[in-house]
FILUMLUM-511189 format. One record per residue (C-alpha): residue number from 1; x, y, z; residue in one letter. Coordinates in steps of 0.2 Angstrom, whole numbers. Last residue first. Example, Ala and Ser with C-alpha at 12.3 -4.5 7.8 and 13.67 -1.06 7.14 Angstrom:
2
2; 68; -5; 36; S
1; 62; -22; 39; A
//
This chain:
146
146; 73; -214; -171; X
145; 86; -204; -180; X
144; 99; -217; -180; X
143; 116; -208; -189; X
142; 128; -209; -203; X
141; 123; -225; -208; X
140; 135; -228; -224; X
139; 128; -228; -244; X
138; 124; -238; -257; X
137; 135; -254; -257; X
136; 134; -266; -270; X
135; 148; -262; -279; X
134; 162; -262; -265; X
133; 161; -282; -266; X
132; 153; -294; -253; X
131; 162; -306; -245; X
130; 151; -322; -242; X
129; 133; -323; -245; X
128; 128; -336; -228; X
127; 144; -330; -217; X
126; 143; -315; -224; X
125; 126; -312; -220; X
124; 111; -316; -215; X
123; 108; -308; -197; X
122; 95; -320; -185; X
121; 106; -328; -171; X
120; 122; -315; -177; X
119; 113; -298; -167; X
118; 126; -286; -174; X
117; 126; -294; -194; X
116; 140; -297; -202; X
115; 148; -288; -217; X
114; 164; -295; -225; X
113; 170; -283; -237; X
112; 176; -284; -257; X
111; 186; -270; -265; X
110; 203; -279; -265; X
109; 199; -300; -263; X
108; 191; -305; -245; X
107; 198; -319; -239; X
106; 188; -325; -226; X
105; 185; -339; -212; X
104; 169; -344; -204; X
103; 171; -360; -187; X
102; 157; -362; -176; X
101; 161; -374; -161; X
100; 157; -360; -148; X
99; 142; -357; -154; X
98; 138; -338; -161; X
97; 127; -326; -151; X
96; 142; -317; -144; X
95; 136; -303; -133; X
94; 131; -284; -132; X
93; 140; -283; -149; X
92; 146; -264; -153; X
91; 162; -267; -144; X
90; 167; -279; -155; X
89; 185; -284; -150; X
88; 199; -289; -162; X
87; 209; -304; -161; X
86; 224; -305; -172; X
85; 229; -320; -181; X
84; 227; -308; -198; X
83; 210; -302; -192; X
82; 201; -314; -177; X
81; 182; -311; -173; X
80; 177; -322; -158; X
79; 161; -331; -159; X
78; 165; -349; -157; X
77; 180; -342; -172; X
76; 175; -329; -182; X
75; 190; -327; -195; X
74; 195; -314; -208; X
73; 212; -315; -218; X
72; 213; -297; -226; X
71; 215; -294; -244; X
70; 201; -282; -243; X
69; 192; -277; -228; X
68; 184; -286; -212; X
67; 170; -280; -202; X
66; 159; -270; -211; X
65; 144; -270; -200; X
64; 127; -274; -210; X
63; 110; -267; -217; X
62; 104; -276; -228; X
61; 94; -267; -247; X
60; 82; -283; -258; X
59; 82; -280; -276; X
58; 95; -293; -279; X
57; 91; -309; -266; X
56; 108; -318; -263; X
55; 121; -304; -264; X
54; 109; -293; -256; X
53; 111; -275; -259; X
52; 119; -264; -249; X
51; 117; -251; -235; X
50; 133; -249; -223; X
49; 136; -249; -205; X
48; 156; -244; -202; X
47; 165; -256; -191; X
46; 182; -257; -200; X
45; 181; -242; -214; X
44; 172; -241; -231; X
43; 183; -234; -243; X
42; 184; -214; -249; X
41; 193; -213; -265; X
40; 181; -213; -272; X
39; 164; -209; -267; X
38; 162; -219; -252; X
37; 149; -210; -242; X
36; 141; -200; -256; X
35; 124; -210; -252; X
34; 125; -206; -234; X
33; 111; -216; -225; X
32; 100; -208; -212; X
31; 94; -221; -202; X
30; 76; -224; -194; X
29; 71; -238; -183; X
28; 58; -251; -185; X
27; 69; -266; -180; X
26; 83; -260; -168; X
25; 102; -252; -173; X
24; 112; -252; -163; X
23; 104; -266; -151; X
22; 100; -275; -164; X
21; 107; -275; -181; X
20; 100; -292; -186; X
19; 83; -286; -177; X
18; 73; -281; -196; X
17; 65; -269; -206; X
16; 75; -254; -203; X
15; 67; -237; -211; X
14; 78; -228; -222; X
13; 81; -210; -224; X
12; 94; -206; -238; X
11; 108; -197; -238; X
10; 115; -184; -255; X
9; 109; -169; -249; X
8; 116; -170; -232; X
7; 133; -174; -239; X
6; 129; -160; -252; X
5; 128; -148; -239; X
4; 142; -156; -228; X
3; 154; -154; -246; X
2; 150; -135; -247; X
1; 153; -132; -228; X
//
């Protein structure tokens, strides 16, 4: 009960400026994003949404889909999202916006991520910044309000 309390005193409510996470999460939506979220030793998990400062503009807050995690070997292949030879599906994606000759590969080091973007025809992203380290993030999406 304690831990909920402060979970709920520790989020942020953030508007989305943006359609890179469209449909989950549309442009001029509301999300309430834990700050406490990955306190050690908690770690960001596979398909989590995540706050986080970008790499290539500091100052500026993205919000992205974790979608591979450290010292994995991450592809996205014509749009298909391999991990260690393995394809796994993205339920979250409505359809792939990639073309079918594009080619992203990852090694994310420990403590760095690959974040892409749900709607990948106007998300920046790891395939422009690379993996992003643990550092930058700020907090999960627990939840759209709106």
């Amino acid at each position: 009960m304690i831990g909920r309390i402060l979970d709920i005193l520790a989020s942020k409510l953030v508007r989305v400026d943006g359609a890179s996470m469209d449909p989950a999460v549309p442009d001029g939506s509301w999300v309430l994003v834990n700050r406490r979220a990955f306190n050690w030793p908690k770690k960001p998990q596979r398909f989590d949404i995540v706050r986080f400062e970008d790499p290539s503009k500091p100052g500026r807050w993205l919000l992205k889909r974790v979608v591979g995690l450290p010292d994995e070997e991450v592809r996205l292949l014509g749009g298909r999202l391999e991990i260690n030879g393995t394809v796994v599906p993205e339920p979250h994606l409505s359809a792939s916006s990639e073309p079918s000759n594009a080619k992203h590969e990852w090694w994310p080091c420990t403590n760095e991520y690959v974040l892409l973007g749900d709607n990948r025809t106007v998300s920046t992203d790891s395939r422009k910044f690379g993996t992003v380290p643990i550092g930058s993030f700020r907090g999960r999406v627990e939840r759209r309000l709106r």
